[in-house]
C-alpha positions as CSV (number, residue, x, y, z in Angstrom):
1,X,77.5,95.2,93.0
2,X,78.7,98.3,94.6
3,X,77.5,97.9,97.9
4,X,79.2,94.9,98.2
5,X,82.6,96.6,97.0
6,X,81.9,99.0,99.5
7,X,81.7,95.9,102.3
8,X,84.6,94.5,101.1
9,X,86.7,97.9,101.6
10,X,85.0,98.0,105.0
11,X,83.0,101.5,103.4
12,X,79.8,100.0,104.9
13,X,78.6,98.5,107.9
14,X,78.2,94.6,107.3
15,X,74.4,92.9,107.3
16,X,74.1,91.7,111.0
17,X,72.1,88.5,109.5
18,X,74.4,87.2,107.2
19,X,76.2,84.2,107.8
20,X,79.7,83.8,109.0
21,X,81.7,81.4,108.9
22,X,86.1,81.0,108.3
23,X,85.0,80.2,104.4
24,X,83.0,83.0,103.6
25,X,85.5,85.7,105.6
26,X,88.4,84.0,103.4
27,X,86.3,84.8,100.5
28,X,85.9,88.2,101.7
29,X,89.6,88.7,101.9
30,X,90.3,87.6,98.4
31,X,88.1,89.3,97.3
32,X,88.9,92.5,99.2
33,X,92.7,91.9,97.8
34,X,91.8,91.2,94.0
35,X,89.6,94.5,94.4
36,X,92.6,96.6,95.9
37,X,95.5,95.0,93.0
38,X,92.8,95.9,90.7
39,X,92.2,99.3,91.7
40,X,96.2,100.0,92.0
41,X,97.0,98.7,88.7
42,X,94.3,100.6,86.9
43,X,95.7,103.8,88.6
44,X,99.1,102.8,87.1
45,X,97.8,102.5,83.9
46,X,96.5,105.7,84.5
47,X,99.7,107.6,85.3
48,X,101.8,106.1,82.7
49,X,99.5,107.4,80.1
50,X,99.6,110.7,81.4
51,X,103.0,110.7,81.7
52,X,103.6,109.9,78.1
């Protein structure tokens, strides 16, 4: 699961085999956006506990 976070963020280099095709990179970019909101809202959640 990680490594393919880490693909999504562009953190590691992509498999050179895999297929590619416009449906799978729009996937990718969804994906790559949910993983992003997700990260920024947890970090809000974060500060405005801290902040408290």
């Amino acid at each position: 699961m990680w490594k393919q976070i880490l693909t999504y963020l562009y953190l590691r280099k992509r498999d050179p085999n895999e297929p590619r095709n416009i449906n799978i990179k729009m996937m990718h970019g969804m994906n790559r956006i949910s993983i992003i909101v997700f990260f920024i809202a947890v970090i809000i959640m974060i500060v405005r506990l801290l902040t408290k």
